[in-house]
C-alpha positions as CSV (number, residue, x, y, z in Angstrom):
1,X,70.1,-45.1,27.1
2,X,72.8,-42.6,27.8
3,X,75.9,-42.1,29.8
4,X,77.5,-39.7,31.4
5,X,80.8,-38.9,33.4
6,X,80.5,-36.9,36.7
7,X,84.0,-35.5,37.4
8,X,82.7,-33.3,40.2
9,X,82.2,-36.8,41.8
10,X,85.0,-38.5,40.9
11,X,88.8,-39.1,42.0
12,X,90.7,-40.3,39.2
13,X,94.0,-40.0,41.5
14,X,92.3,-42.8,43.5
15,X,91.0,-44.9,40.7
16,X,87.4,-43.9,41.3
17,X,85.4,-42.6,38.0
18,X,81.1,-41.8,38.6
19,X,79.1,-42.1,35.9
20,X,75.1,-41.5,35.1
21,X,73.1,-43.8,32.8
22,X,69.8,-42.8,32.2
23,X,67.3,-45.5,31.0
24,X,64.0,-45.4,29.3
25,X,62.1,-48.3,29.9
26,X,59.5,-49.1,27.3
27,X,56.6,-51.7,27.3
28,X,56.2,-52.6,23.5
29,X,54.0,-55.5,24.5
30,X,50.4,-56.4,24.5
31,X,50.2,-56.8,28.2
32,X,50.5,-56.0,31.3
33,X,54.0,-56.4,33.0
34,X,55.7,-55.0,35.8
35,X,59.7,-55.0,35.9
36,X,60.3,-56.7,39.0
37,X,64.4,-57.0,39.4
38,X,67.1,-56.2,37.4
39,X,71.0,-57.7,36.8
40,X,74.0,-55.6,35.6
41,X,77.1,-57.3,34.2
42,X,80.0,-54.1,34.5
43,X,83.6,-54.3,33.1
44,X,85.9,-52.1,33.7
45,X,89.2,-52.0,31.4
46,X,91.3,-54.1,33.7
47,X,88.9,-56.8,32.7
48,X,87.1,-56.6,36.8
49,X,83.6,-57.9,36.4
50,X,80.7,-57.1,38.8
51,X,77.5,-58.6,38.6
52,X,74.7,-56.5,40.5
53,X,71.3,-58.4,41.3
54,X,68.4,-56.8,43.2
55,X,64.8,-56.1,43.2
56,X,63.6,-53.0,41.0
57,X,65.3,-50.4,39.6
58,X,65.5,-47.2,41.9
59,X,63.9,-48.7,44.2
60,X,60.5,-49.0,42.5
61,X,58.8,-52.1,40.4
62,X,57.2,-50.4,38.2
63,X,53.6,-51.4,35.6
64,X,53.9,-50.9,32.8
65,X,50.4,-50.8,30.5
66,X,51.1,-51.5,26.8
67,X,52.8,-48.6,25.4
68,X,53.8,-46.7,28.5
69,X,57.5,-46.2,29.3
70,X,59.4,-45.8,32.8
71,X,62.9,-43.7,33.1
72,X,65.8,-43.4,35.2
73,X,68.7,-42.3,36.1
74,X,71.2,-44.4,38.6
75,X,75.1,-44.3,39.0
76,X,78.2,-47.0,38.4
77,X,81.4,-46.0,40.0
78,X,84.4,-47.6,38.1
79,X,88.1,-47.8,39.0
80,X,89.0,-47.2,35.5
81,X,88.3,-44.6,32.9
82,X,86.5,-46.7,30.5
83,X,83.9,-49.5,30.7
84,X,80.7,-51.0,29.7
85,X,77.7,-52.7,31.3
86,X,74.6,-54.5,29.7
87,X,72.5,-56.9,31.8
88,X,68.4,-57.7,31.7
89,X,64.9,-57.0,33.7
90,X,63.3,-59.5,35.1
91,X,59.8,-58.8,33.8
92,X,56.2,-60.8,35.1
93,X,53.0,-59.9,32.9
94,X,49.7,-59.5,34.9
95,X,49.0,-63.2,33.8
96,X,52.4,-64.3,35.7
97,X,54.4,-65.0,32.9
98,X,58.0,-64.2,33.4
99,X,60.4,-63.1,31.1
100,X,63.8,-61.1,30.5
101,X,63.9,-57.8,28.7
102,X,67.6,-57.5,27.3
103,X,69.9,-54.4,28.1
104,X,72.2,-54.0,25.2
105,X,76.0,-53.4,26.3
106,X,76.9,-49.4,26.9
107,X,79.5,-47.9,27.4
108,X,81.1,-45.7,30.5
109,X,84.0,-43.1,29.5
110,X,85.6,-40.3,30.2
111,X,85.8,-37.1,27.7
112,X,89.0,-38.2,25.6
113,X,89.0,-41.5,26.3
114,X,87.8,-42.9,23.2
115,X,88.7,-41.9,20.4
């Protein structure tokens, strides 16, 4: 996982900050399983939360065999400089069992902002 700031698409005079994360999804498993939704939890540094729900990720579901991966990249606009997110999948295997694989917490900032 990595993140990245656009500043060609952001406004920081109007609170509005774009980032790129790019994910690489990897099926470390013995079966089968298809990511079928996703949830984000995002902070930003006024301590705003957003929790994101939907089907997919990019609009795709994809299968995953044992050992193949799936990558990404999708956007988060903040109204703050810095932030994080972490959240899950919401995986089934080809048997139907369903489980969560676990996004660990990122982070979003600007060049400089950390130091």
């Amino acid at each position: 996982m990595r993140s990245q700031y656009l500043p060609e698409r952001s406004a920081p005079r109007d609170q509005q900050y774009l980032f790129a994360y790019h994910i690489r999804v990897v099926n470390e498993g013995e079966e089968t399983a298809q990511l079928v939704s996703r949830e984000w939890i995002i902070n930003d540094a006024d301590g705003h939360v957003e929790r994101v729900k939907g089907p997919g990720v990019v609009g795709e579901q994809p299968v995953l065999s044992p050992g193949d991966a799936f990558e990404y990249t999708s956007f988060c606009p903040l109204k703050t400089s810095v932030g994080s997110m972490y959240g899950s999948y919401q995986m089934v295997t080809a048997a139907g069992e369903a489980f969560d694989a676990v996004i660990a917490p990122f982070t979003l900032a600007t060049p400089h902002a950390l130091n």
